[in-house]
Structure formats: structure tokens, C-alpha cells
Backbone bond lengths (Angstrom), bond angles and torsions (degrees), N, CA, C in turn:
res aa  C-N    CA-C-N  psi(-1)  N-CA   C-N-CA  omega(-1)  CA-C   N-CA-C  phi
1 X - - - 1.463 - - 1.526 109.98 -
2 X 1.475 113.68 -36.87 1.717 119.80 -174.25 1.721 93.77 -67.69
3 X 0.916 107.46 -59.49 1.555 113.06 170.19 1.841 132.77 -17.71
4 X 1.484 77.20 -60.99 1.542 85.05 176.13 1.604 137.85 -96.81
5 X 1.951 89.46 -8.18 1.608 114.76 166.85 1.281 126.07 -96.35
6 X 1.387 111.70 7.36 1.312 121.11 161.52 1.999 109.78 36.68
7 X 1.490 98.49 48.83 2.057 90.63 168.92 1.453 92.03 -83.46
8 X 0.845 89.68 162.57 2.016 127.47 -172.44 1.242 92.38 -50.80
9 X 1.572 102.87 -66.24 2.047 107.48 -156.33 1.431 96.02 -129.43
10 X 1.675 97.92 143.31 1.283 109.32 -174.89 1.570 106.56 -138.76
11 X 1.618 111.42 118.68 1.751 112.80 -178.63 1.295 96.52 -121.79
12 X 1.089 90.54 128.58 1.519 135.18 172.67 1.935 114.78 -95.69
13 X 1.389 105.84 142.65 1.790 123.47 -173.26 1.276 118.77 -169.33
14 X 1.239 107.50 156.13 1.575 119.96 169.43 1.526 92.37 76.42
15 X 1.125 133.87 71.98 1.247 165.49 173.91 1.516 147.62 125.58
16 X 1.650 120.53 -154.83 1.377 97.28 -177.37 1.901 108.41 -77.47
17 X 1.162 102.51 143.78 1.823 131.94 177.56 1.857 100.13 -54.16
18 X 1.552 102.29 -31.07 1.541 91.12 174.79 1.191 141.23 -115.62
19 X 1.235 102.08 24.50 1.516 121.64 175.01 1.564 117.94 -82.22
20 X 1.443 115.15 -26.26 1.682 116.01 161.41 1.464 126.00 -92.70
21 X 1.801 86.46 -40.62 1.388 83.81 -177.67 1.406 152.31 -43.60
22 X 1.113 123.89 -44.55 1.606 122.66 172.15 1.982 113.71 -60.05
23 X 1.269 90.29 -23.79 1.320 115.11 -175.98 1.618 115.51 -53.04
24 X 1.917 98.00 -58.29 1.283 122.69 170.16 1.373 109.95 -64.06
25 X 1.127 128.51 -55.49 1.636 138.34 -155.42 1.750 106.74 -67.41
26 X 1.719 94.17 -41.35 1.470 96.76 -176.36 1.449 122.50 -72.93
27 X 1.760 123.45 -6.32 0.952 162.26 144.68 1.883 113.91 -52.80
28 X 1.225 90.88 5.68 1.990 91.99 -163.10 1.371 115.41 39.13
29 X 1.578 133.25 67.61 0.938 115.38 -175.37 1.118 99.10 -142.76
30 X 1.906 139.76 149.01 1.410 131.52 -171.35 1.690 89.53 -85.83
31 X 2.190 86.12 151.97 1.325 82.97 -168.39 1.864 83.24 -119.39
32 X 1.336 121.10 163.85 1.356 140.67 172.99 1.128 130.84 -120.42
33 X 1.572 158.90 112.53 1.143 121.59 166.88 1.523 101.51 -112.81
34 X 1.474 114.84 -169.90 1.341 145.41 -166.22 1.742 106.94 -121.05
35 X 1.698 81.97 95.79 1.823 89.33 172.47 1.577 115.65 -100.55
36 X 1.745 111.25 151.72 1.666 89.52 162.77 1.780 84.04 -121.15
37 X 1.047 153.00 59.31 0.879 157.38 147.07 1.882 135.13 172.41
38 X 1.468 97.74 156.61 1.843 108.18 -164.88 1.577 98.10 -27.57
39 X 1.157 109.55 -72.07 1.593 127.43 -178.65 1.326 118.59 -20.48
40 X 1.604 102.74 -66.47 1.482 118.05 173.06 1.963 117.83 -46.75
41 X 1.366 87.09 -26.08 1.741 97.91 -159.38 1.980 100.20 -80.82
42 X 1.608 96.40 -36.53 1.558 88.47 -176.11 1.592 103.13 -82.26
43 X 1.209 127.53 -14.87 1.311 121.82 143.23 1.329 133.90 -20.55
44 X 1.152 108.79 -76.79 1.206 124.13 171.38 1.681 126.80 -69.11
45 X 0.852 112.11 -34.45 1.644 118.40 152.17 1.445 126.04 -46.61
46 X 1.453 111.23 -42.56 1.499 133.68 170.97 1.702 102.28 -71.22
47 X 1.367 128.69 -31.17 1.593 126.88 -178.26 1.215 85.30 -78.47
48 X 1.685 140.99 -11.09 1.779 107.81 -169.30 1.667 107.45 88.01
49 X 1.170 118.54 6.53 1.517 117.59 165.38 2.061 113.36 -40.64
50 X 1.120 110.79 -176.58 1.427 108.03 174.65 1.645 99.94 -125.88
51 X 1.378 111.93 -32.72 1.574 107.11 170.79 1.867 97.55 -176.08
52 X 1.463 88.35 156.36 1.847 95.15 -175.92 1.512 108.44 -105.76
53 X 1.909 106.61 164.66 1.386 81.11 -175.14 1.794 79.97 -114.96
54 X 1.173 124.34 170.75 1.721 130.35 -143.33 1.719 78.72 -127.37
55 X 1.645 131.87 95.86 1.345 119.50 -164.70 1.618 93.52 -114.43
56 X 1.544 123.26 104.28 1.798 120.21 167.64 1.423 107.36 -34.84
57 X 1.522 91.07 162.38 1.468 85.46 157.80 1.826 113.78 -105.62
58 X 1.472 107.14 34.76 1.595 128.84 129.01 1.547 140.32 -14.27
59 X 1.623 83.82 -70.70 1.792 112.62 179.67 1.304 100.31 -66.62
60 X 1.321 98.18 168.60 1.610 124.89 -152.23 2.072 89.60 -98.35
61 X 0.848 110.62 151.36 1.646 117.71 160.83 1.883 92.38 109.78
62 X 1.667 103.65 -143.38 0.875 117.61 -178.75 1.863 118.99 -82.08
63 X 1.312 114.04 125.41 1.383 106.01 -172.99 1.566 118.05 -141.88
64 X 0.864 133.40 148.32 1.544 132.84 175.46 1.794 111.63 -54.25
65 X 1.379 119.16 111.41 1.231 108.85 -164.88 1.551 105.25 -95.45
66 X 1.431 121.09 25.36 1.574 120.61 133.63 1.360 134.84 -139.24
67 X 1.369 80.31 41.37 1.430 90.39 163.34 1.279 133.93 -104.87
68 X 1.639 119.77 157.30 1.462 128.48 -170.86 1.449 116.00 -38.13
69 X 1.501 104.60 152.92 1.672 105.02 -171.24 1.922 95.59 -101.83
70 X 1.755 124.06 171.64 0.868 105.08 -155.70 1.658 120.57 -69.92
71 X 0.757 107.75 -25.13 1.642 129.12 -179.09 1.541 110.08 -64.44
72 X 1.333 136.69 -13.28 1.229 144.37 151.09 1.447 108.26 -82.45
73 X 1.424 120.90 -51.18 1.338 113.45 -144.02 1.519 92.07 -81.82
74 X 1.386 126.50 -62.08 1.710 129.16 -165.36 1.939 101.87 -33.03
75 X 0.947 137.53 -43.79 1.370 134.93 -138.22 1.557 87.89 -90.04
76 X 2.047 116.16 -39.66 0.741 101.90 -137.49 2.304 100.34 -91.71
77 X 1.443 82.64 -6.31 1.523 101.73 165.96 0.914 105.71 -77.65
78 X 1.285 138.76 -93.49 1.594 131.84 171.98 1.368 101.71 7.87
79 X 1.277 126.32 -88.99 1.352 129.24 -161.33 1.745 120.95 -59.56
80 X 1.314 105.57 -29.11 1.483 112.66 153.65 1.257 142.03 -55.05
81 X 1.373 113.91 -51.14 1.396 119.21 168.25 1.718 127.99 -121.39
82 X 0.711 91.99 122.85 2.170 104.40 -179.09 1.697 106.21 -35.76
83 X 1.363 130.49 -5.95 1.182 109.77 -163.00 1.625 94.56 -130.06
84 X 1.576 115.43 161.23 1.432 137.25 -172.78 1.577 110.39 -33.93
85 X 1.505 122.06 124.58 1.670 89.94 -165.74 1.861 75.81 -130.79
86 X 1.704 104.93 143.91 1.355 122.45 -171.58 1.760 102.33 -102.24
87 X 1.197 113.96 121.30 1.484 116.21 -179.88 1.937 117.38 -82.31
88 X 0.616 97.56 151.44 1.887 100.64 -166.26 1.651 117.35 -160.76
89 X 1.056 115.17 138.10 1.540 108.98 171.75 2.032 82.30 122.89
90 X 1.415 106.43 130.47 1.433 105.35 170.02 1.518 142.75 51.01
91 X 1.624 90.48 -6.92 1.907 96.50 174.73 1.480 109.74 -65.81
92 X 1.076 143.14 171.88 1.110 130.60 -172.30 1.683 114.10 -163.76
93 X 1.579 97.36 -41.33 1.645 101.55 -176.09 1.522 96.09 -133.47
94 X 1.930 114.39 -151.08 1.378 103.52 -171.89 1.430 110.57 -89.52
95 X 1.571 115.85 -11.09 1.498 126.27 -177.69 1.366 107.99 -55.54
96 X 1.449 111.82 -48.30 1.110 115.99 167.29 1.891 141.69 -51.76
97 X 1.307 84.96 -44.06 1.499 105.91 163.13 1.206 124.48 -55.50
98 X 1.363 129.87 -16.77 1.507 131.75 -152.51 1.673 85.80 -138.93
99 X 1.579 130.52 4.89 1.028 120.12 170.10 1.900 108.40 -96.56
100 X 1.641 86.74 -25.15 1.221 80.58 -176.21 1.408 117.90 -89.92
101 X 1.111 127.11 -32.56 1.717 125.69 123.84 1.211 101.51 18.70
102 X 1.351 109.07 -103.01 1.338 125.65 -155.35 1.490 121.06 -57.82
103 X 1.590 125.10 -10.37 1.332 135.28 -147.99 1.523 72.08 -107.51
104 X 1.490 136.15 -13.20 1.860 123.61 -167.44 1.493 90.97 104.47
105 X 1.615 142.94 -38.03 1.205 103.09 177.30 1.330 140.16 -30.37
106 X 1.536 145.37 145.88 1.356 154.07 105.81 1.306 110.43 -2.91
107 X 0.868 135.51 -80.59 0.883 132.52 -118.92 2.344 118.30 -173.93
108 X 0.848 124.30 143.06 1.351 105.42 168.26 1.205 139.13 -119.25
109 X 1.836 144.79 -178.02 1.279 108.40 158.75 1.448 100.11 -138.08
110 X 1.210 134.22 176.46 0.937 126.30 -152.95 1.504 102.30 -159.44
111 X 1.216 127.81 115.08 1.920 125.55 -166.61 1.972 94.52 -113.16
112 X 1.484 123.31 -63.08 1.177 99.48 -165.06 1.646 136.47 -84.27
113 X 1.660 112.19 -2.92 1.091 130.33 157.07 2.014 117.96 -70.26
114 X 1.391 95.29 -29.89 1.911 101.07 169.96 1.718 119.48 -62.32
115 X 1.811 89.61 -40.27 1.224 96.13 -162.69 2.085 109.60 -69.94
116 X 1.776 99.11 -20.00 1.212 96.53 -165.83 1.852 108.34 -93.29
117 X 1.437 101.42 48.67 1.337 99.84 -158.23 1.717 105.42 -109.28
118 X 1.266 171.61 -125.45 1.198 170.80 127.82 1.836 114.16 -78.68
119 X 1.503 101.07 -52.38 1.342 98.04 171.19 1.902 119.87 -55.12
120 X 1.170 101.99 -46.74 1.484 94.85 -165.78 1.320 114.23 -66.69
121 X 1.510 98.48 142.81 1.957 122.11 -175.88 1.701 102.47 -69.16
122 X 0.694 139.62 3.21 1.755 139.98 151.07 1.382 111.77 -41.21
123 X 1.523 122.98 119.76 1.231 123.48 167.00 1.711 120.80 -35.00
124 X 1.242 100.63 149.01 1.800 107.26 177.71 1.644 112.31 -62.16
125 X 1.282 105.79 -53.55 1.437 116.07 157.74 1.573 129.80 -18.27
126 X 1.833 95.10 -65.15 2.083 103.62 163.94 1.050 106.35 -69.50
127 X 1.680 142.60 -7.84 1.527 114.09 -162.57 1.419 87.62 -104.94
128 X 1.785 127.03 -30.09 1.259 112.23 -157.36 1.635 101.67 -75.80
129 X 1.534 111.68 -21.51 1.261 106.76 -154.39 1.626 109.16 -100.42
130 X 1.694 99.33 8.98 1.981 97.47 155.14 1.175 79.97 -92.48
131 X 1.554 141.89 -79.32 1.581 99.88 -139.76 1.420 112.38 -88.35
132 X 1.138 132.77 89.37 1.073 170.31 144.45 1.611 142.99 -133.46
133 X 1.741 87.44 -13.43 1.189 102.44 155.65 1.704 147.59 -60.74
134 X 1.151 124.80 170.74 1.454 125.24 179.81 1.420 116.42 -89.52
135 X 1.124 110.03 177.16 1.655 111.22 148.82 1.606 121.94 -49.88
136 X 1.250 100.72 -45.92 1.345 124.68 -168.64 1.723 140.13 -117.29
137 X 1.586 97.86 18.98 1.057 130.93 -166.55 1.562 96.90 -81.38
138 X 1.590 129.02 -33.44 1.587 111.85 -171.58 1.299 102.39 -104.49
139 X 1.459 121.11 140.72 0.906 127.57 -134.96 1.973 105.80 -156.38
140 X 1.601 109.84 115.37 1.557 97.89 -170.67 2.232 109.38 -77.54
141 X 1.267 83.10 148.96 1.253 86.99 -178.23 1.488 114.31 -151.33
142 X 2.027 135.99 -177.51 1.093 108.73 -143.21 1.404 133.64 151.90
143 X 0.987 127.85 158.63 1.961 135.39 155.55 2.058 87.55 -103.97
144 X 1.181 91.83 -174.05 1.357 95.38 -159.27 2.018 75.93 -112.21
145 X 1.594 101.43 146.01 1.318 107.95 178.15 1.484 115.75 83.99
146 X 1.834 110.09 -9.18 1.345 103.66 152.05 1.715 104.48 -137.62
147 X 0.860 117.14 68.97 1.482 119.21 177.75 1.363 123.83 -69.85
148 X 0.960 127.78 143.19 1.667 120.99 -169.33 1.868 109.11 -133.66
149 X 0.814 120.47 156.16 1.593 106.21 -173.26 2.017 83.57 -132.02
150 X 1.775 106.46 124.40 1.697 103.18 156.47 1.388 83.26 -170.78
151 X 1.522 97.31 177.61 1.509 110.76 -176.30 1.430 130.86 -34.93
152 X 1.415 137.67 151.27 0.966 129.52 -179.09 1.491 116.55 -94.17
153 X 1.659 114.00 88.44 1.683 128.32 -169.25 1.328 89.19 -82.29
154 X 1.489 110.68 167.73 1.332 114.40 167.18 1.770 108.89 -57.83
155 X 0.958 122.61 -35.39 1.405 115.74 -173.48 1.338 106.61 -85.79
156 X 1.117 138.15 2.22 1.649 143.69 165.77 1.619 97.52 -93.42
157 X 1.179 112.54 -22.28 1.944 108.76 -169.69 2.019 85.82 -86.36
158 X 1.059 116.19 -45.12 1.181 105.09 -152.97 1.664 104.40 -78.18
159 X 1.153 116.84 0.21 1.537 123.83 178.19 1.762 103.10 -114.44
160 X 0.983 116.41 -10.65 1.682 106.57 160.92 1.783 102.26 -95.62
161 X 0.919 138.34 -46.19 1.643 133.00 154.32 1.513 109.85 -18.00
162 X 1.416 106.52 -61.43 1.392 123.89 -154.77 1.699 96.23 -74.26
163 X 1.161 117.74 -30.51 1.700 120.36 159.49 1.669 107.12 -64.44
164 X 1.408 106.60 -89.58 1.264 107.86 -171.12 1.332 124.21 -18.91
165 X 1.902 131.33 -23.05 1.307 150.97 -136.67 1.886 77.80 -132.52
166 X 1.119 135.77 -2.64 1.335 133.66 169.85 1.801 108.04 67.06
167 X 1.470 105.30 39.31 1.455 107.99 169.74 1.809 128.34 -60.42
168 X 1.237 133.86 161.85 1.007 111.27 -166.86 1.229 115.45 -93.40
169 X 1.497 134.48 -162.76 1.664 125.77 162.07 0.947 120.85 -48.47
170 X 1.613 112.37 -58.03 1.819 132.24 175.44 1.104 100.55 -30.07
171 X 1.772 110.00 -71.71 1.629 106.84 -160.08 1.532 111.16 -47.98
172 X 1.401 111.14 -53.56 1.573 129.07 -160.73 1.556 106.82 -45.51
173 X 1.550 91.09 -37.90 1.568 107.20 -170.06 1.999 104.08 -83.23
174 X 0.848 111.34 -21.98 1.605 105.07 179.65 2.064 110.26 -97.33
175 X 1.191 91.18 -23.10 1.652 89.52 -174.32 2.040 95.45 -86.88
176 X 1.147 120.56 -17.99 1.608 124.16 141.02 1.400 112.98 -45.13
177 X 0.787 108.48 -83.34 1.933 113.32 -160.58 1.051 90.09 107.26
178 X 1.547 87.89 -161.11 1.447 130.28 172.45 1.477 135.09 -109.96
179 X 1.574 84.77 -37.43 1.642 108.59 167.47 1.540 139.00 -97.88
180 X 1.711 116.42 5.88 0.865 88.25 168.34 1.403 160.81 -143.59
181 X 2.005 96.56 56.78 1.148 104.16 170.37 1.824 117.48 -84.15
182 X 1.483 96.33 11.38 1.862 106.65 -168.03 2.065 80.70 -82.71
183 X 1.472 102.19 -54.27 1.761 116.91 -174.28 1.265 98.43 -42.92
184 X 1.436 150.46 -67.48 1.172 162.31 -154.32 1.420 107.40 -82.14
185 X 1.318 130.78 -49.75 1.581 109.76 -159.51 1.646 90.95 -97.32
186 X 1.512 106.29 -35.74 1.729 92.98 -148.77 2.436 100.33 -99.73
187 X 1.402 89.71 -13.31 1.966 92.64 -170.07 1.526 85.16 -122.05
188 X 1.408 136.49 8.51 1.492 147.50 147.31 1.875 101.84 59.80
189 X 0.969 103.74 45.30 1.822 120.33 -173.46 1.453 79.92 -83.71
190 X 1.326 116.43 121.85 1.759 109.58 170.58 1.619 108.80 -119.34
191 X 1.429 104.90 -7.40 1.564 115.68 143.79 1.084 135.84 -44.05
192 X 1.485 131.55 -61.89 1.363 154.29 -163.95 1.826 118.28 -108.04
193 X 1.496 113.87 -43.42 1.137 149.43 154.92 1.635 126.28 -20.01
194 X 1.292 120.67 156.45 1.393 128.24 171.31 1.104 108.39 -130.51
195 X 1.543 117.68 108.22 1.388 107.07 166.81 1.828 118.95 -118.80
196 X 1.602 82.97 112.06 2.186 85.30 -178.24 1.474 110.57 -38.17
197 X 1.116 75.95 -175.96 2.080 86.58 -171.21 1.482 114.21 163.81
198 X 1.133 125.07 103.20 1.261 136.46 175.81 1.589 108.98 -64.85
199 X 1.517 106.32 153.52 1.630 102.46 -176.20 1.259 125.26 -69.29
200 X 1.358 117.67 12.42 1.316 131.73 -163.14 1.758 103.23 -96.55
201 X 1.441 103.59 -22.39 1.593 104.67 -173.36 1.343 116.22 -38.03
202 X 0.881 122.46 -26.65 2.009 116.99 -175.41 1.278 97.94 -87.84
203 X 1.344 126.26 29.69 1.466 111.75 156.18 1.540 112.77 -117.52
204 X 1.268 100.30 -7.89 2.128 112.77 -169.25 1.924 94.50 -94.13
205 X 1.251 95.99 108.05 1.789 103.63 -179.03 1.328 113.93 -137.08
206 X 1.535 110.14 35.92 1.551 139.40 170.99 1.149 127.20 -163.03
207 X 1.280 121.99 162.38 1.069 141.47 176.43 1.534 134.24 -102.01
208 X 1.789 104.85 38.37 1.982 107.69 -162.37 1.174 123.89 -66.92
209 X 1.468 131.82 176.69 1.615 123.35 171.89 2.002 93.39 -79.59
210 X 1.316 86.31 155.53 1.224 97.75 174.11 1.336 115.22 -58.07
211 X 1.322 140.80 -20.63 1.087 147.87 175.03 2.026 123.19 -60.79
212 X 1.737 75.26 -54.59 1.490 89.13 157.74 1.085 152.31 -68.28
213 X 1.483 84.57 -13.62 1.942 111.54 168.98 1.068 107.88 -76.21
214 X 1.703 111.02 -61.59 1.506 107.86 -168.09 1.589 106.26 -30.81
215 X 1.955 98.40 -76.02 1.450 96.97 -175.14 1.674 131.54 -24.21
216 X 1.218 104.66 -71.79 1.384 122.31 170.15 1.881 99.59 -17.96
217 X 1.255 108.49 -95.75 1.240 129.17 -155.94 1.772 95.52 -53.56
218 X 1.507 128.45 -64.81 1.521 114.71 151.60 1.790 129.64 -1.70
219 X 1.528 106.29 -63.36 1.189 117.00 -177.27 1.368 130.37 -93.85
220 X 1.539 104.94 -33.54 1.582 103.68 148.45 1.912 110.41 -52.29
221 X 1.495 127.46 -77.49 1.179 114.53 172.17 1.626 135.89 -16.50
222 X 1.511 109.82 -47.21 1.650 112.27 171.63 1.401 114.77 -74.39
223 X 1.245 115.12 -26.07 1.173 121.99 175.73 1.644 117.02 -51.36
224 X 1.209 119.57 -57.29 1.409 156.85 174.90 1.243 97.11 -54.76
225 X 1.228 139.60 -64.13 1.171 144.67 -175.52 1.816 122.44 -54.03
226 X 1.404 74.91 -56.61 1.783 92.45 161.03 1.633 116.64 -70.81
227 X 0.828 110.94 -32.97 1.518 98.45 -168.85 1.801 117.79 -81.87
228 X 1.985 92.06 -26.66 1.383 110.29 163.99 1.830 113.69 -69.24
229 X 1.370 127.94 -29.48 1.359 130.34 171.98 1.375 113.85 -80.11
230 X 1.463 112.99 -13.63 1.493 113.68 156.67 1.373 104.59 -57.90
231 X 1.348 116.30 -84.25 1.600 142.61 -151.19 1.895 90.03 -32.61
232 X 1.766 85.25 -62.66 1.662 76.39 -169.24 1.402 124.99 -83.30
233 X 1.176 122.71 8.42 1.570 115.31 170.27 1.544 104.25 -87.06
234 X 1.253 102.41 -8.10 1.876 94.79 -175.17 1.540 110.35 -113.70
235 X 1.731 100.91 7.53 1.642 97.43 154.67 2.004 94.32 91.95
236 X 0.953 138.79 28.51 1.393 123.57 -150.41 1.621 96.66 -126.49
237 X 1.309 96.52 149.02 1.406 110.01 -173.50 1.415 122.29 -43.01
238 X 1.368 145.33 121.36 1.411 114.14 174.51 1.848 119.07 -70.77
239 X 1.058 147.88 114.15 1.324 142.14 -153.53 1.817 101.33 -85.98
């Protein structure tokens, strides 16, 4: 299908970086992958990638549950590999944006603040119930080796229980399913359901057009930037 729809940029994860790539590229097409660490990143640089995106285990979905948070990991990619590296995992607003800026990111990406936007096809159900969220509402959960971090639904509570109570993989893995992050994001069951969620959710407390986001998050970011090139051109304490 990537093949014959010819989008611009294509990122690739959750395996090896060189199994599409030449594939994609020879296709003229930018290629991306999905690192959670330095290692992983010169990896992928070595497949011929075009740039990685540096994803915490922050972000909402599936994530390495010891791995670096974003503020460690971006700097430490950057410095690993020669090519454009995209920061991800927990950004949320423009503060964020201009942090990752500053760490040497390119650039950022951002999944659970997109999703809570008007355009996106995500049930009403997942969008109302990030912003309605807490600080502390997303929450990793799991067999160990597939950990996933999103809201805490009743069926996400009853599989971190089912850990805490020292359940096994099997179990972890059957009281999951199969189905139901389809129940949660797309038939918006927030009963039964999985809905991802990056740790950033207690900052998304609307619902804007994407348009309005961009701006927003754009201008909060320069803002930040500027106000930080104040502080330090005038010598001033950082507080």
C-alpha cells in the first residue's frame, strides 16, 4: 500500500530499521525510524535511514519499560547519530517543543495531544477521556517485554492488579486480548477498552482544530525561547 501511495515520509518501528529501508528510499521516499535508545539510533543510521524519531518511554502505546525518559534520551541521540533526530514521548504543549529544541532536537512528534484534536477519527469517548484526564492518569501496564503505557480503564486497572498480585505472562497476555485497543480508541468502550496515552495527558484540557493547535503550540514555543534569550542575555538567575 506504502508503495503505491507514494506519502512523502515513511517511519518505521518495532523492529530491525533495515528491513524496509532501501526498499522505501529506492521508492524516493523519506525514511524514519523509531528509536528508544543511542544504540538503536546508530543502527538505524547504518540501515540508511533519513532521520530517527528518539520515542521515551513517556509516550503513550507500547514502550520500553526501562527506558530513558525524554530529557535524557533526545541529547543522547543527537550525539549518536549524524542525522535529524525527532523527539517524542510526553511533549505535549509549546514548552515542550522548545525543550526539545534545545536538547538538539529537529524537530518533534507528538501522538496524544493530535489525537485530542477535532480532526482526528478517534472515538469521542478517547478524546473526552484524555482531557479529562490527570496528571497521573496514564499509566504503564502489561507482561513484561510488552508494556504499554495509556489511561487507567477499568480493564488497564485490572491488568496492573493482575501484576502487582505477581500474575504470569500468559495471564497478562490473555486478560489483554487482542481487541482492545480497536474497543477503546475506535467503538470508544472506556469500560472494556485501551486507550494509549502519553504521560503528558494532564496537560490536553481541549478539544482544538488542528490548526489551532499548530498555532498555539508554535507560539507558546517562541515565546519560551524568547523569554529564555532574555533571562540569559541579561545575566539572570535561572529560578
Amino acid at each position: 500500500v506504502i508503495l503505491a501511495e507514494r506519502p512523502p515520509v515513511v517511519i518505521t518501528g518495532a523492529g530491525s530499521p533495515a528491513k524496509w529501508t532501501s526498499t522505501f528510499k529506492e521508492a524516493g521516499l523519506l525514511v524514519g525510524h523509531v528509536v528508544p535508545s543511542a544504540r538503536l539510533a546508530q543502527k538505524s543510521h547504518a540501515a540508511g535511514v533519513d532521520f530517527v524519531v528518539a520515542e521515551s518511554n513517556e509516550a503513550g502505546g507500547h514502550v520500553r519499560p526501562q527506558g530513558l525518559a525524554t530529557l535524557s534520551l533526545v541529547p543522547q541521540v543527537v550525539d549518536a547519530a549524524p542525522i535529524p533526530v525527532v523527539a517524542a514521548g510526553g511533549i505535549t504543549d509549546g514548552r515542550g517543543v522548545a525543550a526539545a529544541l534545545a536538547l538538539g532536537a529537529s524537530a518533534v512528534q507528538l501522538g496524544t495531544r493530535f489525537v485530542a484534536t477535532q480532526e482526528c477519527e478517534a472515538h469521542a469517548a478517547f478524546k473526552q477521556s484524555l482531557v479529562a484526564a490527570g496528571s497521573e492518569d496514564a499509566v504503564l501496564y502489561g507482561p513484561e517485554g510488552k508494556i504499554s503505557r495509556g489511561l487507567a480503564t477499568p480493564a488497564v486497572q485490572h491488568m496492573v492488579e493482575l501484576a502487582r498480585e505477581g500474575a504470569s505472562a500468559e495471564d497478562l497476555r490473555a486478560a489483554r486480548g487482542i481487541d482492545r485497543a480497536r474497543l477503546g480508541c475506535v467503538e470508544g468502550s472506556v469500560e472494556e477498552g485501551i486507550l494509549p496515552s502519553g504521560s503528558g495527558v494532564g496537560l490536553v484540557r481541549e478539544l482544538p482544530t488542528v490548526a489551532a493547535l499548530m498555532d498555539e503550540l508554535m507560539a507558546t514555543a517562541r515565546g519560551q525561547v524568547e523569554a529564555l534569550s532574555e533571562r540569559l542575555g541579561a545575566r539572570a538567575p535561572i529560578a
